[in-house]
Each structure stands twice: as structure tokens, then as C-alpha cells.
C-alpha positions as CSV (number, residue, x, y, z in Angstrom):
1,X,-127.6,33.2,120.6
2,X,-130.1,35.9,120.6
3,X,-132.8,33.8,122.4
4,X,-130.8,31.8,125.1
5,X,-127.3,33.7,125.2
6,X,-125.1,30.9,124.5
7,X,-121.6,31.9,122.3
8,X,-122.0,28.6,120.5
9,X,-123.8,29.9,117.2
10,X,-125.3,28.7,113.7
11,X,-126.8,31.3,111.6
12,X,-130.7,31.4,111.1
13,X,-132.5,32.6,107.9
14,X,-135.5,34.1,109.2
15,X,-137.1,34.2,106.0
16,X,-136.1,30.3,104.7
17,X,-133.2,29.8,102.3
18,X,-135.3,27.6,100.5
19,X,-138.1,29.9,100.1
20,X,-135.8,32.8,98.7
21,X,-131.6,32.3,98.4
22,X,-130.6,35.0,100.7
23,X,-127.8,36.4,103.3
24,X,-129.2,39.7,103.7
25,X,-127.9,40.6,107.5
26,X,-131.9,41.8,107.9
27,X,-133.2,38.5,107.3
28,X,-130.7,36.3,109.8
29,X,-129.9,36.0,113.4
30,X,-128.0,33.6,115.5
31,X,-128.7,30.6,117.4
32,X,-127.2,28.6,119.4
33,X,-127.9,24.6,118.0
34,X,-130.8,23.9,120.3
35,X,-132.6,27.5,119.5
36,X,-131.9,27.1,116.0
37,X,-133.7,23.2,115.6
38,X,-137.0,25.2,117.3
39,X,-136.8,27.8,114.8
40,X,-136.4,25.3,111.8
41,X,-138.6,22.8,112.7
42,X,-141.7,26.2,113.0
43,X,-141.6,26.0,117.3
44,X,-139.9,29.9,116.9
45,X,-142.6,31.8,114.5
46,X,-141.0,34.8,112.3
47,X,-142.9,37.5,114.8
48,X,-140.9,35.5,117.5
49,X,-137.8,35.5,116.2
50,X,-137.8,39.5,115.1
51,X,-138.2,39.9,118.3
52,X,-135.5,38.6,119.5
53,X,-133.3,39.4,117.1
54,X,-133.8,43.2,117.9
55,X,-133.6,42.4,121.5
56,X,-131.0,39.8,121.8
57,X,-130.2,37.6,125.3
58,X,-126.9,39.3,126.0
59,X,-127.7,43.0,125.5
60,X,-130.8,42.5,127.6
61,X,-128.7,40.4,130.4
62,X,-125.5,41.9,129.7
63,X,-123.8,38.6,130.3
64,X,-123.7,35.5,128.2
65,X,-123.1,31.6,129.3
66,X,-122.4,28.3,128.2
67,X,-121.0,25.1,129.2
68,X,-117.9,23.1,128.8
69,X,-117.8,19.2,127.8
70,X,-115.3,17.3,130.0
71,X,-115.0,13.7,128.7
72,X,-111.6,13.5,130.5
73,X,-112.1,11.8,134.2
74,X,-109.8,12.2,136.0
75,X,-109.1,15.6,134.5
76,X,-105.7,16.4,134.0
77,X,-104.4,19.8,133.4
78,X,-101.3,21.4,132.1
79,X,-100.8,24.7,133.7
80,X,-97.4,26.0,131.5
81,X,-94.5,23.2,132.4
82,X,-97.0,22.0,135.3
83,X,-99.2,18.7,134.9
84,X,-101.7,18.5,137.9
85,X,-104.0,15.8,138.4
86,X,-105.8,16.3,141.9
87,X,-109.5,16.7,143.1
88,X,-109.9,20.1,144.8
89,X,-108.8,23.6,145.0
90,X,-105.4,24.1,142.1
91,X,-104.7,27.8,142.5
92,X,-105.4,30.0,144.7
93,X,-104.4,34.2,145.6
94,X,-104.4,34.7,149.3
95,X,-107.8,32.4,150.5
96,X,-109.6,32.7,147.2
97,X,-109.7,29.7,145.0
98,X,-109.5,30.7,141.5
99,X,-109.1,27.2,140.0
100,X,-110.4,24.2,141.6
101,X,-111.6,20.6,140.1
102,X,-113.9,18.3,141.6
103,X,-113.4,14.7,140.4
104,X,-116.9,13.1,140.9
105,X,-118.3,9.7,139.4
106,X,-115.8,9.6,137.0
107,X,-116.9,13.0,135.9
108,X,-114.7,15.8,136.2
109,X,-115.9,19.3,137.3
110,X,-113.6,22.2,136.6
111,X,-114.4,26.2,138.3
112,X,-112.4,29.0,137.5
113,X,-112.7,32.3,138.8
114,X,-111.0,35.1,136.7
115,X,-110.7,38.8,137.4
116,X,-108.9,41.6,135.9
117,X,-106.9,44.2,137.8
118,X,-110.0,46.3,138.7
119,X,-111.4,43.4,140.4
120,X,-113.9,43.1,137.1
121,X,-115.6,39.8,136.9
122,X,-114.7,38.7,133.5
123,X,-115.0,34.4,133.6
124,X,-117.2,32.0,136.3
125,X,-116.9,28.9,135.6
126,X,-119.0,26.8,138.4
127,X,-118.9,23.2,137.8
128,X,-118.2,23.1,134.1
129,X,-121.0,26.2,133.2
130,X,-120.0,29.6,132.2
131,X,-120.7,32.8,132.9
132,X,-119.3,36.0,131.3
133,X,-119.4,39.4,132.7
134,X,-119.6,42.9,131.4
135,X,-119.5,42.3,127.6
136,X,-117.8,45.5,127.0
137,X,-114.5,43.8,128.9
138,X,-114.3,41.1,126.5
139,X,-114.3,39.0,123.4
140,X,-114.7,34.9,123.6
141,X,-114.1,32.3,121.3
142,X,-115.8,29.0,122.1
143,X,-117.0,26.0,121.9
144,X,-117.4,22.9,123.9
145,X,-114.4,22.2,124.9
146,X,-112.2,25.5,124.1
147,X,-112.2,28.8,125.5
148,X,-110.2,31.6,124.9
149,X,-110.7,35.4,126.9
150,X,-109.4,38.3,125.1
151,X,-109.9,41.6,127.6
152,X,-108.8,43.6,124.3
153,X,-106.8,43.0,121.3
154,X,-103.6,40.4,121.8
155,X,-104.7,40.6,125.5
156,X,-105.4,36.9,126.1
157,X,-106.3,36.4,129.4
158,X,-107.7,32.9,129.6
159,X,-106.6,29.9,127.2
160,X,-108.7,26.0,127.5
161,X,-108.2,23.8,125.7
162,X,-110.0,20.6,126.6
163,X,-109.3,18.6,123.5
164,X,-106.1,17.4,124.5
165,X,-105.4,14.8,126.8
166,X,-104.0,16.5,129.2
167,X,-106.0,19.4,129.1
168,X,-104.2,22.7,128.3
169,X,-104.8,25.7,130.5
170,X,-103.3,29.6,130.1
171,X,-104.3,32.4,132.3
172,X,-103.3,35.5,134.0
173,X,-105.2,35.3,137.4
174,X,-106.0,38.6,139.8
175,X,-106.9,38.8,143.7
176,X,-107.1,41.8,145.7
177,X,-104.5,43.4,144.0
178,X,-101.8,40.4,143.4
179,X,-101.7,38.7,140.2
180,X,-100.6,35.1,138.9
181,X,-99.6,34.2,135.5
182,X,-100.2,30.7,134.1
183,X,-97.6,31.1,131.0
184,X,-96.3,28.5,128.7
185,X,-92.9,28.0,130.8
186,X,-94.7,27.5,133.6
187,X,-96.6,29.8,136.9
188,X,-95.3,32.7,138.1
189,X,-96.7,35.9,140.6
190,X,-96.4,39.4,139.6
191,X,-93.1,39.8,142.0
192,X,-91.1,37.2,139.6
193,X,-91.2,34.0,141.8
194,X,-91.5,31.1,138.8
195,X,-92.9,27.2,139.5
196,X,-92.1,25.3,136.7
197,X,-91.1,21.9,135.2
198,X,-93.3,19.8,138.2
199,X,-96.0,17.3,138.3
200,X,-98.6,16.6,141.1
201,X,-100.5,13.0,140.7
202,X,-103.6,12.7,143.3
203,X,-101.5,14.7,145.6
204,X,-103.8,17.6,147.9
205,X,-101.8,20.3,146.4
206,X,-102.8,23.6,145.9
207,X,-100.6,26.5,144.9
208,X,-100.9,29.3,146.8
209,X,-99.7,33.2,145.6
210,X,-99.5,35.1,148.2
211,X,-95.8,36.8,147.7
212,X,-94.2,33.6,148.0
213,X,-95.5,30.0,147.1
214,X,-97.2,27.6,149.5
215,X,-97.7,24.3,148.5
């Protein structure tokens, strides 16, 4: 959205469709739903929304965020061959938590923290909002209860998919120079040691990478 930064987007006809059938890339801009009702509805002028559209959100932040829609509670994820359903940290690399949920009022409250090899903030998710980091480091698809991370082409490094019941989750994870994969078979560390084929029900586990696996 060139106004607020969020990813979720409908296109905008600066100068109204009805006034002259147009898609001339000049005359549009993107919005995210609740930026695009103002415009429509005459509380984001023309002069206003030039000006954002030459200086959009995310090029002036360099950042964009959003945030996810949880309807599951308790949340239950699927990490590979994994199904977790706990209330705290989930994954950690040495003594950072990199995926933790915080089951709250029936509400569920997921956090990620994902990093690339460089130690590069690319994903924070903080209680079900998002924020991106450099947008030169990646490319997002999204909506409210999917997102998918690409660092460069077939380079997935995040996969959510909130949709399902239970929730779906893909990632490859970095700490400090030690990395965890959350493939489809299941979680393994960069040195080959696999966890797979398992299921933890309101049990205080977290899984640990830190060479070996600590439960």
C-alpha cells in the first residue's frame, strides 16, 4: 500500500473509472483495503494520493508490515511430519526463540523470528503483526492468513499457511551461524540430525538446535 505499507493490495484509479475507463499505470496506485475505502469514498484527495504514489510507504520506510488472522485457538501447527500444539517457545537455535506461540483467551498469538545466513532480518512476527526487513532481500506473497518468503527466485524461505486446521508451517531458520530446516519430512539442523514423524499435545516442549536436539 503506498500510504500505510501493508502487502495486502487493491488497485486504485486515481482518476475514477467511472469518470474515464482507464488502466493507464500513471493514473493507479495501490492500497491496501482500508486506504483504498478513504480514497473512494473522497477522504484521500487526488493531490494526496499523487503524493503518495511517487513516494510510497515502503521505499520511504524501507520495510513493510501487516498482520496475520488466527481464528484457530488453540493454534496447532504442522512443522514437516511434526504436529505441535503447546503455548510458549516451539523452536529455538542456541537461547534464541525463533518460533513461539502464546495461547491467550482463546486467541492464539504466533512470533517468528527469521534470519538469513548473514544474520539479515528478513521476517518479525510479534504477536501475529509483521514486519519485513530490507526489501531488496525479499519478495512476499500474502494475505491474512498465508505467507510465503522468497530471499530470491525458488528460494522459499518461509511457508504459513493458516487456512488449514492444523496450520501448515515451512521454514529454514538461522542463529549465529547454525541453521534449522522445517522441511516437509519433518525438522532437521544443518549437520543432518532429522526429527520427524512426532506429535506434542499441551506438552512444554521446545526443540532446541544447538548441534544435537534438546527437547
Amino acid at each position: 500500500c503506498c500510504r500505510c505499507g501493508s502487502p495486502i493490495i487493491q488497485y486504485q484509479h486515481i482518476i475514477g473509472y467511472a469518470k474515464d475507463p482507464h488502466f493507464r499505470a500513471e493514473d493507479m496506485m495501490v492500497l491496501c483495503p482500508g486506504c483504498h475505502d478513504m480514497a473512494t469514498k473522497g477522504a484521500l484527495p487526488e493531490p494526496e494520493q499523487r503524493k503518495l504514489k511517487a513516494r510510497p510507504f515502503n521505499i520511504e520506510q524501507g520495510l513493510t508490515y501487516g498482520q496475520l488472522t488466527v481464528t484457530q485457538g488453540p493454534l496447532a501447527l504442522t512443522l514437516g511430519s511434526i504436529l505441535v500444539i503447546n503455548d510458549g517457545p516451539i523452536l529455538a537455535i542456541g537461547d534464541v526463540t525463533v518460533l513461539s506461540v502464546i495461547q491467550e483467551d482463546g486467541a492464539a498469538l504466533l512470533s517468528i523470528d527469521l534470519r538469513d545466513e548473514a544474520g539479515t532480518q528478513l521476517l518479525l512476527v510479534v504477536d501475529n503483526e509483521w514486519i519485513l526487513g530490507p526489501p531488496e532481500v525479499w519478495d512476499m506473497q500474502a494475505d491474512y492468513q498465508r505467507l510465503t518468503l522468497h530471499a530470491k527466485a525458488r528460494d522459499i524461505r518461509l511457508s504459513l499457511n493458516l487456512k488449514t486446521t492444523p496450520g501448515r508451517l515451512r521454514g529454514r531458520f538461522w542463529h549465529a551461524g547454525q541453521f534449522v530446516e522445517v522441511a516437509a519430512d519433518g525438522i532437521r539442523t544443518e549437520s543432518g540430525l532429522m526429527m520427524s514423524d512426532l506429535a506434542f499435545v499441551r506438552l512444554p516442549a521446545t526443540f532446541v538446535a544447538n548441534g544435537s536436539w534438546s527437547l
